[in-house]
C-alpha positions in Angstrom: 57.9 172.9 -179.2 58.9 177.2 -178.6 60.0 178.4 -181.5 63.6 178.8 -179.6 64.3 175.4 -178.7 63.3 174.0 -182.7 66.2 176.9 -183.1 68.7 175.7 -180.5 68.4 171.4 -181.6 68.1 172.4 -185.7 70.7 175.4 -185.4 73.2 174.4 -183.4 76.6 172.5 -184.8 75.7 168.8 -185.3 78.9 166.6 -185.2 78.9 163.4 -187.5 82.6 163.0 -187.7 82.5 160.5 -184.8 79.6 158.4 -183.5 78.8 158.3 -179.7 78.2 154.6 -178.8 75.4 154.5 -176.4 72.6 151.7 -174.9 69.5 152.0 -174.7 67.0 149.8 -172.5 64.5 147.9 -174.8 62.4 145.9 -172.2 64.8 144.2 -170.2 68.2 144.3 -172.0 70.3 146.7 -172.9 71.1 147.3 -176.9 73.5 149.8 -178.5 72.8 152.5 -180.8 75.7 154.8 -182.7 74.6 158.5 -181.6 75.3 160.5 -185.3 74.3 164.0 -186.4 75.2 165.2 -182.5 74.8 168.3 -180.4 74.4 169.5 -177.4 70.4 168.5 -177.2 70.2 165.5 -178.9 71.3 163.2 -181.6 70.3 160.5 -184.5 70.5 157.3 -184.9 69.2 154.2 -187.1 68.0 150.7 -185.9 66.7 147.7 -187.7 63.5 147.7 -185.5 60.5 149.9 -184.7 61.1 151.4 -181.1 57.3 152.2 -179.6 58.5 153.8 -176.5 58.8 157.6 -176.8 60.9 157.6 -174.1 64.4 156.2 -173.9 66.5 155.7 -171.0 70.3 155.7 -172.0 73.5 154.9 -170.7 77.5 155.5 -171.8 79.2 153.0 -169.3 77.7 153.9 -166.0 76.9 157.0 -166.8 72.7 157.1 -167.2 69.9 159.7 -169.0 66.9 159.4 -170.5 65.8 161.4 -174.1 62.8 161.5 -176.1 61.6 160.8 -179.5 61.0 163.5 -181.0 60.6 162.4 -184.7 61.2 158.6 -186.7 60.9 158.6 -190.1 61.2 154.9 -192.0 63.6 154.6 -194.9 62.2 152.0 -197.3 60.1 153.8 -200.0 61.6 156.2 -202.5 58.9 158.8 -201.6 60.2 158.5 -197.8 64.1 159.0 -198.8 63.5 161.5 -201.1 61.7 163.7 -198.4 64.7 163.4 -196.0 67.3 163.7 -199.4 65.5 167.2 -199.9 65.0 167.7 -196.4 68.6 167.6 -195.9 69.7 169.7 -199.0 67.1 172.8 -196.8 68.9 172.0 -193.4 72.3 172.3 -195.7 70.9 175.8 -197.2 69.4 177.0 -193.7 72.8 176.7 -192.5 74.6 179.1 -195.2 72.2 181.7 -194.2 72.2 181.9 -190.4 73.3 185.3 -191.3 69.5 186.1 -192.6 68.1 185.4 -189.1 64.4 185.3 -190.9 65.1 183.0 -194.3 67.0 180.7 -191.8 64.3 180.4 -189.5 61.5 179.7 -192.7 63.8 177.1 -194.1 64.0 175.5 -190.6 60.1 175.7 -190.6 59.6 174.2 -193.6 62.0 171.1 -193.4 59.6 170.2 -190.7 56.0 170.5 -193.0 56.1 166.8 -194.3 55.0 166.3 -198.0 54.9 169.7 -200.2 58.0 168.1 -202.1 57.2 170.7 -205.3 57.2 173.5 -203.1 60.5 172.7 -201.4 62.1 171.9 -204.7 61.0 175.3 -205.9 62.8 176.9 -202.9 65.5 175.2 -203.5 65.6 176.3 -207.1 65.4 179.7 -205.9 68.1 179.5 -203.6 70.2 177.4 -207.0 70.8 174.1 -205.1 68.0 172.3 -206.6 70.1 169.1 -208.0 69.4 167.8 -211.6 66.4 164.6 -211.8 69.5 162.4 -212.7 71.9 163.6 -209.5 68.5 163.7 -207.1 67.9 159.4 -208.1 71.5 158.9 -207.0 71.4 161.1 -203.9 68.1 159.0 -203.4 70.1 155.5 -204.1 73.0 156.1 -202.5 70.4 156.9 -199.0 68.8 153.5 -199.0 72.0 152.0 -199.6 73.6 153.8 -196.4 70.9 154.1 -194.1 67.6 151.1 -195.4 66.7 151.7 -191.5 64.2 153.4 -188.8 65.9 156.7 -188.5 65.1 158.7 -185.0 66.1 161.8 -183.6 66.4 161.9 -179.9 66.0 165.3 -177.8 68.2 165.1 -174.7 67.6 167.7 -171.7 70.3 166.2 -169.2 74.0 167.3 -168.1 75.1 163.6 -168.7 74.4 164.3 -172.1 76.2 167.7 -172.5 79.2 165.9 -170.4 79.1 163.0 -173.2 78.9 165.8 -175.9 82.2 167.7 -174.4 84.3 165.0 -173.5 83.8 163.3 -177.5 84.2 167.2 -178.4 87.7 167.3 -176.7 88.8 163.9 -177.5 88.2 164.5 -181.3 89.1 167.8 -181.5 92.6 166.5 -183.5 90.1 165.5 -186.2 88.3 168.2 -186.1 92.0 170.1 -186.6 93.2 168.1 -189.1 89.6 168.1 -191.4 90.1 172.0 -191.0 93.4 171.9 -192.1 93.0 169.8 -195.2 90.4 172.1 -196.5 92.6 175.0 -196.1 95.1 173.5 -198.6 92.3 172.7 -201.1 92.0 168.9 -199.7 88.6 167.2 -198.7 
């Protein structure tokens, strides 16, 4: 993947504060899948099963698209969650520095190396957001708790898609007004 797209899908906005219900074909039914973590090139989702196809044709209602796997990670060992636990505190980091175009970019990087947890606690020491051992084995519990599933991320290249994306854009928009709103008065 160009160093430019792995910018656009892990830079851009992703929206979690409403899932996109979608189907997806698996063999000769259609199954539903909650879109989360959203933008305009692709999404995640979990499911109970192992999907082998890297392909995935798609639907909302009639409207129809295919995307691609791009990653799958499972969530059932502590060594798995904590990689996406600490993957997640870099993605959370990279975003408070898009102003430092290069340090972004190397974050972005190296949430994708899998393993090299020491090094990627160290960075995240340096950067002082390296949670305690004690807040890391709840951030790891409360994971498996959430999400004890296949976790995917799909990469969509298709104008269905970016319709989808703008019309739950627009009809959410009052919650993303209100959530703005409440943190202005100190609220969360």
């Amino acid at each position: 993947m160009a160093e430019d797209q792995l910018s656009i899908s892990r830079n851009d906005d992703r929206h979690s504060h409403i899932g996109i219900r979608l189907q997806y074909r698996a063999d000769d039914k259609w199954e539903f899948l909650e879109a989360l973590e959203w933008n305009g090139v692709g999404f995640n989702f979990y499911h109970a099963h192992p999907i082998e196809e890297p392909e995935l044709q798609l639907r909302r209602g009639l409207t129809r698209f295919t995307g691609t796997i791009a990653w799958h990670s499972l969530n059932t060992s502590d060594e798995v969650v904590l990689a996406t636990v600490v993957n997640r505190l870099l993605y959370t980091q990279a975003k408070g520095v898009v102003n430092n175009p290069q340090l972004h970019m190397r974050l972005i990087k190296l949430m994708r190396v899998p393993g090299i947890m020491a090094e990627k606690l160290q960075v995240l020491t340096s950067l002082g957001a390296a949670p305690s051992d004690a807040k890391m084995a709840e951030l790891v519990a409360k994971r498996k708790l959430e999400h004890p599933m296949y976790h995917y991320g799909v990469r969509v290249q298709s104008e269905a898609w970016g319709s989808i994306v703008e019309s739950a854009l627009s009809v959410s928009s009052v919650l993303v007004s209100l959530d703005k709103w409440s943190g202005a008065f100190g609220k969360s």
